[in-house]
NUGUZA-892537 format. One record per residue (C-alpha): x, y, z; residue number from 1. Coordinates in nm, 2 decimals. Each point is the difference from the previous one (the first is absolute). Layout:
N
xx, yy, zz, num
X, Y, Z, NUM
...
END
This chain:
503
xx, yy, zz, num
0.00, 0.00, 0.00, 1
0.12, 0.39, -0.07, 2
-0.03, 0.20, 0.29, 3
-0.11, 0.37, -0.15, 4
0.08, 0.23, 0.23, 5
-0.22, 0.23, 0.13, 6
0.21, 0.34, -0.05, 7
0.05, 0.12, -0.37, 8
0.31, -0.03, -0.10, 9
-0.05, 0.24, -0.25, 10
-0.17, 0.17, -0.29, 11
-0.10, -0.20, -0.34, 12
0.09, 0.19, -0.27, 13
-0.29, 0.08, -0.27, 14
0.28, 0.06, -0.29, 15
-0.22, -0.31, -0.19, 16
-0.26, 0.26, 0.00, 17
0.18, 0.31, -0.10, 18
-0.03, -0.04, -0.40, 19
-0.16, -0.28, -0.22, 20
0.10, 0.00, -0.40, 21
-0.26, 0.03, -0.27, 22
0.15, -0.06, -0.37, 23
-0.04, 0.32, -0.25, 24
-0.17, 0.33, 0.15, 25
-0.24, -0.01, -0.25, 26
-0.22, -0.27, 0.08, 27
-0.09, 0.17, 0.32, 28
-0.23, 0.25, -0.26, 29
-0.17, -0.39, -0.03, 30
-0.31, -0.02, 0.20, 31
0.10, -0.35, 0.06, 32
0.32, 0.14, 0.20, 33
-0.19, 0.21, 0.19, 34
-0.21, -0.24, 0.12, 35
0.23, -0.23, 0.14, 36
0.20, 0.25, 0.11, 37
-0.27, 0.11, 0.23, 38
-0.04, -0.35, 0.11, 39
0.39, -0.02, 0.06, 40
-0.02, 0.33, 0.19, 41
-0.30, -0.16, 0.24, 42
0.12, -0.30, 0.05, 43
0.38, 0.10, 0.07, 44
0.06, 0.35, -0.03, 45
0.39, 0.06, -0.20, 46
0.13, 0.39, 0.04, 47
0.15, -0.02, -0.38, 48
-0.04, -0.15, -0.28, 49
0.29, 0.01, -0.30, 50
-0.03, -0.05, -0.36, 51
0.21, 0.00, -0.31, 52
-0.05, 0.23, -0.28, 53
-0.11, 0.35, 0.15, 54
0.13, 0.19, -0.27, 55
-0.08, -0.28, -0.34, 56
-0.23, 0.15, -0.28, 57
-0.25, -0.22, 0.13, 58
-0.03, 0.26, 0.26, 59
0.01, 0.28, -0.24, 60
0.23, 0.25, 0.23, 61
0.22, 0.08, -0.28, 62
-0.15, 0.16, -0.28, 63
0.22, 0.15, -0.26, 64
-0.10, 0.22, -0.33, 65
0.10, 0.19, -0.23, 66
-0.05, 0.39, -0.03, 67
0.08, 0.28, -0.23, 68
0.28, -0.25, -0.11, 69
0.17, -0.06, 0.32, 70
-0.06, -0.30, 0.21, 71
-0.16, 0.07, 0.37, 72
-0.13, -0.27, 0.28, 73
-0.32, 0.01, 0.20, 74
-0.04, -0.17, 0.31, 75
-0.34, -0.14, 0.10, 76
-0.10, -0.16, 0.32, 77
-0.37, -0.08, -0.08, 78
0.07, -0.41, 0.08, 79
0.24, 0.09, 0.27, 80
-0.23, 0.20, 0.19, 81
-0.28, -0.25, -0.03, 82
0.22, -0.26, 0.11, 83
0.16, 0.14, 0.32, 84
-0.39, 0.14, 0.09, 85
-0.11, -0.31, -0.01, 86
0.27, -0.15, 0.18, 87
-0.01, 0.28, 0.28, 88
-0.34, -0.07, 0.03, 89
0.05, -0.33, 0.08, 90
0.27, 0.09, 0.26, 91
0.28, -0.11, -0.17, 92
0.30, 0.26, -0.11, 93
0.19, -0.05, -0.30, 94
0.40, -0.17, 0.03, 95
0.04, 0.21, -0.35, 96
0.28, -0.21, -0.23, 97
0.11, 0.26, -0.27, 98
0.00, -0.23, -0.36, 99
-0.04, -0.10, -0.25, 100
0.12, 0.21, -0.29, 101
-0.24, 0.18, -0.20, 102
0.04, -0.06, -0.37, 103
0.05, 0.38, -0.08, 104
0.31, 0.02, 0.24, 105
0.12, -0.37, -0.03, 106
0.39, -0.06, -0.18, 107
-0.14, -0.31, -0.18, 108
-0.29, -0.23, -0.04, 109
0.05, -0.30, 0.26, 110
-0.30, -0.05, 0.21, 111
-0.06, -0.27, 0.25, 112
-0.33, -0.19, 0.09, 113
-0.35, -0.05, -0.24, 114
-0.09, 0.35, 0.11, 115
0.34, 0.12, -0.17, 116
0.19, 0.23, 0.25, 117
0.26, 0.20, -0.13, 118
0.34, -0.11, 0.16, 119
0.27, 0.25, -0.21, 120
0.12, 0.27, 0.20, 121
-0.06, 0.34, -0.08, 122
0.15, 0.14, -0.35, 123
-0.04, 0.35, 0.19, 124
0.03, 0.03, 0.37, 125
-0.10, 0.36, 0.04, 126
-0.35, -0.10, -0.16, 127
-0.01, -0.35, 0.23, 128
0.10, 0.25, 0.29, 129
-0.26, 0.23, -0.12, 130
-0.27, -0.24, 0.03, 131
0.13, -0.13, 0.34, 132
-0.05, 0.41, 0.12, 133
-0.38, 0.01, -0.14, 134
-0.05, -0.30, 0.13, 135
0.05, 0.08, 0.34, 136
-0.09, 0.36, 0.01, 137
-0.33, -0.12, -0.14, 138
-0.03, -0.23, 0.30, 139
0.12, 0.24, 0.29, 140
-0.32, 0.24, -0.19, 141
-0.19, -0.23, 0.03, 142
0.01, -0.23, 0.31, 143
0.22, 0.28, 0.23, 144
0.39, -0.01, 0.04, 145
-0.06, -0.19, 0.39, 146
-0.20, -0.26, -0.19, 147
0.25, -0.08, -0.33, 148
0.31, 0.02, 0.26, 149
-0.16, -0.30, 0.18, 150
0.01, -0.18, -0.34, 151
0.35, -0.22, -0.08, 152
0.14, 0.07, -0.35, 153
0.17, -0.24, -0.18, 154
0.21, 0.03, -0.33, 155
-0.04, -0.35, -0.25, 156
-0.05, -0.32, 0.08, 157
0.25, -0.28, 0.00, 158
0.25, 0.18, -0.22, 159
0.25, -0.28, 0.06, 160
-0.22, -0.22, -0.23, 161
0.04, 0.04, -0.40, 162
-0.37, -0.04, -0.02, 163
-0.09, 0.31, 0.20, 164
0.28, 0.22, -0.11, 165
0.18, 0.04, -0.34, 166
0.36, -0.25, 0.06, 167
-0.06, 0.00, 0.34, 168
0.23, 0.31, -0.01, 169
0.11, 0.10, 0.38, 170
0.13, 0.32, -0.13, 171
-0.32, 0.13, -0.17, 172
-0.14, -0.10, 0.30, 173
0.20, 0.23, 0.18, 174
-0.03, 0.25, -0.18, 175
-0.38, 0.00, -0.03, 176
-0.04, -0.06, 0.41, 177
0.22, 0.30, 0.00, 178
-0.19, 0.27, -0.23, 179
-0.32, -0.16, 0.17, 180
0.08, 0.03, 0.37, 181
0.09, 0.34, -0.02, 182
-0.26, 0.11, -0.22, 183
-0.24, -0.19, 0.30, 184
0.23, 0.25, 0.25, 185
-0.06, 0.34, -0.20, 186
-0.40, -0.04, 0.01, 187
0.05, -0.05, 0.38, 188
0.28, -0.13, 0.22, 189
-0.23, -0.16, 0.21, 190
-0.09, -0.29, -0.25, 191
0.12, -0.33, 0.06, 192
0.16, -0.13, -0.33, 193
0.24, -0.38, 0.00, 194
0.05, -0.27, -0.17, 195
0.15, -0.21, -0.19, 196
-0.27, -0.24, 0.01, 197
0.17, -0.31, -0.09, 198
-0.03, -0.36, -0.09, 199
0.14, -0.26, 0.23, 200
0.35, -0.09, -0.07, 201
0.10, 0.31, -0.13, 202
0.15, 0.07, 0.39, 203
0.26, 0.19, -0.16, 204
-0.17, 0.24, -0.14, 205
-0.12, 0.15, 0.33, 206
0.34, 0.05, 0.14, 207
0.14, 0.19, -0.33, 208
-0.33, 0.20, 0.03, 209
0.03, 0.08, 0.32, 210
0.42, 0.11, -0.08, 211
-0.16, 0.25, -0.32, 212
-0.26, 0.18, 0.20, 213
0.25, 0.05, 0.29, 214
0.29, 0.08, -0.25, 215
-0.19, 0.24, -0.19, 216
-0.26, 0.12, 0.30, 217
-0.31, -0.13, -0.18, 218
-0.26, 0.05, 0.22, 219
-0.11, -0.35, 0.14, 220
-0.28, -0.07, 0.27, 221
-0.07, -0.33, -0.01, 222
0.14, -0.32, -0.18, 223
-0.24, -0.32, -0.14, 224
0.00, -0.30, -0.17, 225
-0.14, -0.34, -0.09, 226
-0.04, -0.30, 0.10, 227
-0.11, -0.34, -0.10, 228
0.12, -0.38, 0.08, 229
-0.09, -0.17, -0.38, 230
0.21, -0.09, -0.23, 231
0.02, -0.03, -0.36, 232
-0.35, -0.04, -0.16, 233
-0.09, -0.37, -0.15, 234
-0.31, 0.16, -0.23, 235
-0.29, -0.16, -0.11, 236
-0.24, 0.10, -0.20, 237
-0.20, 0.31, 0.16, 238
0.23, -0.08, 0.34, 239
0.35, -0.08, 0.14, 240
0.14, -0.18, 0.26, 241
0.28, 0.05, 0.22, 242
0.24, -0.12, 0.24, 243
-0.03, 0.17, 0.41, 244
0.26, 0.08, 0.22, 245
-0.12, -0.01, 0.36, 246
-0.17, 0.33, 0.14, 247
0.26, 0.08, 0.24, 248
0.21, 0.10, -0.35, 249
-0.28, 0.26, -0.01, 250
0.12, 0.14, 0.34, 251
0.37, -0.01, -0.11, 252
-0.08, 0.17, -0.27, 253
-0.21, 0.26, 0.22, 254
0.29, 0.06, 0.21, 255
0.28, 0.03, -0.31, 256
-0.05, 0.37, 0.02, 257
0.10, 0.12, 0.31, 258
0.31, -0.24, 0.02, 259
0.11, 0.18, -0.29, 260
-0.03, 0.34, 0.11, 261
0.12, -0.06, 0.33, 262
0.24, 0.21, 0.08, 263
-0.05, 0.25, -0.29, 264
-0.18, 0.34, 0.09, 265
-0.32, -0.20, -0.16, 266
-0.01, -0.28, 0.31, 267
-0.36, 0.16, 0.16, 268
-0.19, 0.08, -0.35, 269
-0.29, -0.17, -0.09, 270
-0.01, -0.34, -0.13, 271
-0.31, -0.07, -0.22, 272
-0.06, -0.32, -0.19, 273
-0.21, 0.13, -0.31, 274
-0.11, -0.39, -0.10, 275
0.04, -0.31, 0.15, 276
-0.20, -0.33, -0.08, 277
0.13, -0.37, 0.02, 278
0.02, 0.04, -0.39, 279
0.01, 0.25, -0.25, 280
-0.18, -0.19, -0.26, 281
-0.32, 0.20, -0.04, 282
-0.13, -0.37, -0.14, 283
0.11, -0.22, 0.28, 284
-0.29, -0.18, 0.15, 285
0.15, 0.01, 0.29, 286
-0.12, 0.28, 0.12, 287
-0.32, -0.12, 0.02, 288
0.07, -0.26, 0.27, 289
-0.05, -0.05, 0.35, 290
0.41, -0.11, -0.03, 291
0.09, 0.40, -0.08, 292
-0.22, 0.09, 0.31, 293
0.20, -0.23, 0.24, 294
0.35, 0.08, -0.17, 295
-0.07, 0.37, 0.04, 296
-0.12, -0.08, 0.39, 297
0.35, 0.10, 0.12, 298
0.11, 0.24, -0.21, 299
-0.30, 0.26, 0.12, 300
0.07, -0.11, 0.34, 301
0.33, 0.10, 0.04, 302
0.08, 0.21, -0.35, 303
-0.03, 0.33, 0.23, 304
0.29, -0.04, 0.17, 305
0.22, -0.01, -0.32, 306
-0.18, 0.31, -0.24, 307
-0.21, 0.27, 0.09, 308
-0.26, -0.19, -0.30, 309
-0.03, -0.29, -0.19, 310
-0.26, 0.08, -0.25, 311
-0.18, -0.30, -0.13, 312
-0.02, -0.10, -0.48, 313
-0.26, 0.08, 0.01, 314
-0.38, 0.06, 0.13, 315
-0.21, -0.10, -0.27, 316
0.02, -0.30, -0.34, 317
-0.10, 0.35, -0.20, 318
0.35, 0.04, -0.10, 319
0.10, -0.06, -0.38, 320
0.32, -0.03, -0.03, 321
0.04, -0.27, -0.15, 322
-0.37, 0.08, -0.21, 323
-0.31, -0.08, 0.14, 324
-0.11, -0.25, 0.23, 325
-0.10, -0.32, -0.17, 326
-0.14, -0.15, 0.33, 327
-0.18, 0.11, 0.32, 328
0.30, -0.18, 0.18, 329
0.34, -0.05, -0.19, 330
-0.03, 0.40, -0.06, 331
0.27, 0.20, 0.21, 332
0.15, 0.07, 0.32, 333
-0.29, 0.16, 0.18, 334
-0.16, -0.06, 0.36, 335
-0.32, -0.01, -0.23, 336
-0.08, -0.13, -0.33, 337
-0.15, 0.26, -0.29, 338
-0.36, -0.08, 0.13, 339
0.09, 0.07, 0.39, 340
0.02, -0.36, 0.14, 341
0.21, 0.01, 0.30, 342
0.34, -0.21, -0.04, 343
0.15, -0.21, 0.29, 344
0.26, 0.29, 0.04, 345
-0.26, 0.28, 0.05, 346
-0.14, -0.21, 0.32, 347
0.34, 0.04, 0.09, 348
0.02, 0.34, 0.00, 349
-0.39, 0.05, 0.13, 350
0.13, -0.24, 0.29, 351
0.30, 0.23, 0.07, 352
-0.21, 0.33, 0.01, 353
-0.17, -0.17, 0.29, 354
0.29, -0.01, 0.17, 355
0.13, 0.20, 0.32, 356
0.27, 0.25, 0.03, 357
0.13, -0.18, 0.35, 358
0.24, -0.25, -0.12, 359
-0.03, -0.30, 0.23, 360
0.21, -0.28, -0.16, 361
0.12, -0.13, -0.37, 362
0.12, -0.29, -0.06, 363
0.09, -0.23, -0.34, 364
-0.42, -0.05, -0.03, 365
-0.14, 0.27, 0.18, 366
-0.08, 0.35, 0.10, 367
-0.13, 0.09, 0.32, 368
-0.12, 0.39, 0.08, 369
-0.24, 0.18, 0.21, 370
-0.26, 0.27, -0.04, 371
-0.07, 0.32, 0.18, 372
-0.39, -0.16, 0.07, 373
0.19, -0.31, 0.19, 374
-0.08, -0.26, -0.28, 375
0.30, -0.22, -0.07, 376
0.11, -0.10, -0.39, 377
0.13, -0.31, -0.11, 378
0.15, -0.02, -0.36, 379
0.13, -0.37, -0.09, 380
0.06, -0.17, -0.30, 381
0.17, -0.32, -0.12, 382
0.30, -0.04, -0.16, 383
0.14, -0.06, -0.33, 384
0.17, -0.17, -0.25, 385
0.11, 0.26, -0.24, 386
0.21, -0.32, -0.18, 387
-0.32, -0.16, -0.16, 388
0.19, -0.31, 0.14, 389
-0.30, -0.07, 0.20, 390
-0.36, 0.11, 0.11, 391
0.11, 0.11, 0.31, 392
-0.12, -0.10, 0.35, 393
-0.33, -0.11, -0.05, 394
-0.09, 0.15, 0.36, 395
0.20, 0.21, 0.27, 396
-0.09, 0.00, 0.34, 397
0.06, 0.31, 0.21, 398
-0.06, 0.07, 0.35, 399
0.03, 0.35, 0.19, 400
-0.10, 0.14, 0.36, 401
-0.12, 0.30, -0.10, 402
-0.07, 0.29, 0.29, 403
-0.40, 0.14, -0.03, 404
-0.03, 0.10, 0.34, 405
-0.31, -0.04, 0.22, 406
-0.15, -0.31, 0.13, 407
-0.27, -0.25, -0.11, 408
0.05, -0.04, -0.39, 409
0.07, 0.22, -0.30, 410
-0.18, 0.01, -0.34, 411
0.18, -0.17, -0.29, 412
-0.02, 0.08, -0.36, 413
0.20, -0.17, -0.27, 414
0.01, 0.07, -0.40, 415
0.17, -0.25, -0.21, 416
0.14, 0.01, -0.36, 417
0.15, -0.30, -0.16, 418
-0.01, -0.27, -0.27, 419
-0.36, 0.00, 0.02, 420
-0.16, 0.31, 0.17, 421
0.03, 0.34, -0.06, 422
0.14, -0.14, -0.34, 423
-0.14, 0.08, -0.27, 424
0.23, -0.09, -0.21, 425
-0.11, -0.39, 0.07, 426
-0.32, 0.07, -0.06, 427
0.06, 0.12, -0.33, 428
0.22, -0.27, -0.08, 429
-0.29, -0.25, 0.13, 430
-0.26, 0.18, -0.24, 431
0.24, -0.10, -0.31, 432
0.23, 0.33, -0.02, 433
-0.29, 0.25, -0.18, 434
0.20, 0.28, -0.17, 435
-0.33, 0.25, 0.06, 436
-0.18, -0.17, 0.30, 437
-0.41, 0.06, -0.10, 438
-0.17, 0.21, 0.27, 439
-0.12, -0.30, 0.24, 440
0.40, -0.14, -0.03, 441
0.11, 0.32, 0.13, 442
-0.21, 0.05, 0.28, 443
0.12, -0.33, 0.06, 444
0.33, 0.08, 0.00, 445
0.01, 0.33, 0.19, 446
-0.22, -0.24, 0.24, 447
0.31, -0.23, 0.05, 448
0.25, 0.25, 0.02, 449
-0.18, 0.11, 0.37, 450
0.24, -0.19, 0.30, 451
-0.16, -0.27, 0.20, 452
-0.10, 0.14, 0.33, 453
-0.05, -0.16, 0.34, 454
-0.05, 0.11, 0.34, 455
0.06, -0.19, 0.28, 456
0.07, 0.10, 0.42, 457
0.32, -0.11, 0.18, 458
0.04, -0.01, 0.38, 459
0.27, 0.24, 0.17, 460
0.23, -0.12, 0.22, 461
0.20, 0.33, 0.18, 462
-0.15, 0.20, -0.28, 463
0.14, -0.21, -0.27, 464
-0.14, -0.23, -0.27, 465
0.13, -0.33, -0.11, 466
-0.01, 0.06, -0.40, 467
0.04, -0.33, -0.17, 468
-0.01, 0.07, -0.41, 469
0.05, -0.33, -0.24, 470
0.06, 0.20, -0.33, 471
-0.02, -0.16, -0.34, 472
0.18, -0.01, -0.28, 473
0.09, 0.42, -0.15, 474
-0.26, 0.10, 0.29, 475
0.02, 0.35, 0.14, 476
-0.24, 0.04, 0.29, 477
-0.08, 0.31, 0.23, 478
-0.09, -0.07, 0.33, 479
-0.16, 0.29, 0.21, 480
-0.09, -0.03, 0.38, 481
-0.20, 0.25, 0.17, 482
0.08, 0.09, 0.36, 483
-0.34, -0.18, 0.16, 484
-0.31, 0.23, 0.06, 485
-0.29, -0.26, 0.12, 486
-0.34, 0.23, -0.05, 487
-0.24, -0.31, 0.07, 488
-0.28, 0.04, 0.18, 489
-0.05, -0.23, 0.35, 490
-0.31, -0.14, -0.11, 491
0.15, -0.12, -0.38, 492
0.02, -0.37, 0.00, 493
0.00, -0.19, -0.36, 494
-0.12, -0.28, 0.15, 495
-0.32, 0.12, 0.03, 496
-0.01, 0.10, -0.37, 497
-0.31, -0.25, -0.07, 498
-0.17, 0.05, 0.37, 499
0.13, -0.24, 0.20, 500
0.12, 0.09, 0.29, 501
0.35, -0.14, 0.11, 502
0.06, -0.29, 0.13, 503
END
């Protein structure tokens, strides 16, 4: 048995919580988006949300003509504006990543993903930095400078990867971080611009950053990158497959940052994972599984303590890179699919926002905090094998003395996602895999994405509870036990239900 003690020994972190990913900005003009961001925002509640291609045509900010034979550019923020008011509304600020290239300023024609984003740098940067200014200055006008210098600024994304910038080249990278952050410094000093934003195994890179910007006093506020645990992609058709490190290389990677800048005069700033996922396949199915749920168990538990956020690829299957979803599962990284059925991993994320600040215990399968209201958390899950060698345990037994206080018993509620509830994602499988689920299937489906519930009592002992959990296979399960508040009435006794008196 683990002995919880009764005295937090410290604060969880909510860094999961502080940013979730969302593909291109402009889907979120999509009612679709909307809707399950509202949904996301209810049932979890993220502070920022980051997506790629701010600045593409798609989003129609860079506008250039032709007038009385010289060439001029227009900046329009129609889409933005809808975008961030919609997001605002929703109580969710923007983590605003400055790309891709819009075709009037781009160097050459290279474009990544079906939604062709511009990856060429610049062919003038006094234009590029022009449209960083009105950018900005459009957005202090609008939302007020206190607002936008709440709002992180990042320059690319993963320019260490040929796909995402022209040769991969570290210099143009440079050099384009460099125009950008100080063009982010003469709108208003107080902005909050970083980067580089990349890929995992490209450590490197972050350490020769971090030697330009201090070299050449680039202003730099906060650093980020990536990370994931797949390896190379075994494609199929309309999917891939791929090998899994286990999730504690997610918390090395996590932690990379900070041991490389310790020491330099950039030790205490900001460490921000932009993505993370177990893969970066938009088309791996795994992502739909209750195995993703239980793999990423630890890595929200104790990812706070290594980066100020970790910011989950991504929230919704509405995503296109790769085209559009063929599938209602099979579709993209999201914690829902494109018609807002909930995934094993968002469960895992709902379970978390039900957490407590007071952290009481963490071990290797669980999370133990405390609320202001007395009510005691339990977050456990079973483990993995990221290998594929086996199944993994087919059950794991835990057992915890956990402190409620009071005397008498406690009120127990426990919600459970696994192989077969809260899952979805079997269901579907069950029906025969329908690629557009028919009205009935889909209330079906959102039916069997809901957690199994159960509520039970347990006798105190000293103001603890024996908790006995048999979890099985890629279950999460939150446990929550109410300090014990008996309201019954003397004269209630259920065995007089049918008018008998007792014997």
């Amino acid at each position: 048995m683990i002995h919880v003690p009764g005295t937090p020994v410290g604060r969880l972190s909510d860094a999961w919580r502080h940013c979730v990913g969302t593909g291109r900005t402009e889907l979120a003009l999509r009612r679709d988006h909307q809707d399950s961001l509202a949904l996301l925002q209810r049932d979890i509640g993220f502070r920022y949300i980051r997506g790629h291609g701010l600045l593409s045509d798609g989003m129609g900010v860079h506008r250039p003509y032709e007038w009385q034979g010289a060439r001029h550019d227009h900046h329009s923020f129609t889409y933005v504006d809808q975008i961030l008011d919609a997001w605002l509304g929703l109580g969710v600020r923007p983590f605003l990543e400055l790309g891709f290239m819009p075709d009037g300023l781009a160097s050459g024609e290279q474009t990544v993903f079906w939604w062709r984003g511009n990856v060429t740098p610049p062919r003038d940067h006094r234009q590029w930095a022009a449209l960083v200014r009105a950018t900005l200055t459009h957005l202090v006008d609008r939302y007020g400078l206190d607002e936008v210098r709440t709002w992180p600024i990042e320059v690319w994304n993963e320019p260490n990867l040929t796909d995402f910038w022209q040769d991969a080249d570290e210099k143009a990278y440079h050099r384009l971080y460099e125009i950008t952050a100080h063009t982010v410094k003469e709108v208003d000093a107080g902005l909050q611009v970083g980067g580089p934003a990349i890929s995992p195994g490209a450590d490197p890179w972050l350490v020769r950053f971090a030697e330009f910007t201090a070299e050449h006093e680039v202003p730099l506020d906060f650093v980020s990158r990536h990370a994931y645990t797949s390896g190379p992609a075994q494609h199929v058709p309309f999917g891939s497959h791929q090998t899994l490190a286990p999730a504690s290389d997610l918390l090395h990677q996590f932690g990379t940052p900070r041991q490389q800048l310790k020491g330099t005069r950039y030790a205490e700033l900001p460490v921000h994972i932009t993505e993370f996922n177990s893969s970066y396949c938009p088309d791996n199915p795994i992502h739909d599984t209750a195995f993703n749920a239980a793999y990423l168990a630890p890595v929200l538990a104790s990812g706070g303590d290594l980066a100020d956020s970790f910011s989950y690829w991504t929230f919704s299957d509405m995503f296109e890179e790769a085209g559009v979803p063929t599938a209602l599962f099979h579709g993209g990284f999201g914690l829902l699919t494109h018609r807002q059925v909930r995934k094993p991993t968002y469960h895992l994320y709902a379970f978390m926002a039900r957490m407590g600040a007071d952290l009481l215990a963490r071990g290797d399968d669980h999370l133990v905090t405390r609320h202001r209201d007395g009510r005691v958390t339990v977050l456990a899950w079973a483990p993995v094998d990221p290998s594929g060698t086996t199944p993994g345990p087919e059950r794991h037994e835990l057992r915890l003395s956990v402190p409620v206080g009071g005397a008498g018993e406690t009120f127990v509620r426990r919600s459970t996602v696994d192989e077969e509830h809260g899952n979805a994602y079997t269901a579907w499988r069950h029906m025969g895999g329908p690629r557009s689920p028919k009205p009935g299937q889909l209330d079906v489906l959102h039916e069997a994405a809901e957690p199994a519930r159960a509520h039970t009592r347990l006798p105190l002992t000293g103001g603890r509870a024996d908790l006995r959990l048999t979890l099985a296979r890629h279950e999460i399960t939150l446990v929550e036990l109410t300090p014990p508040a008996d309201e019954t009435p003397p004269w209630w006794d259920e065995r007089r239900l049918l008018g008998r008196e007792p014997s």
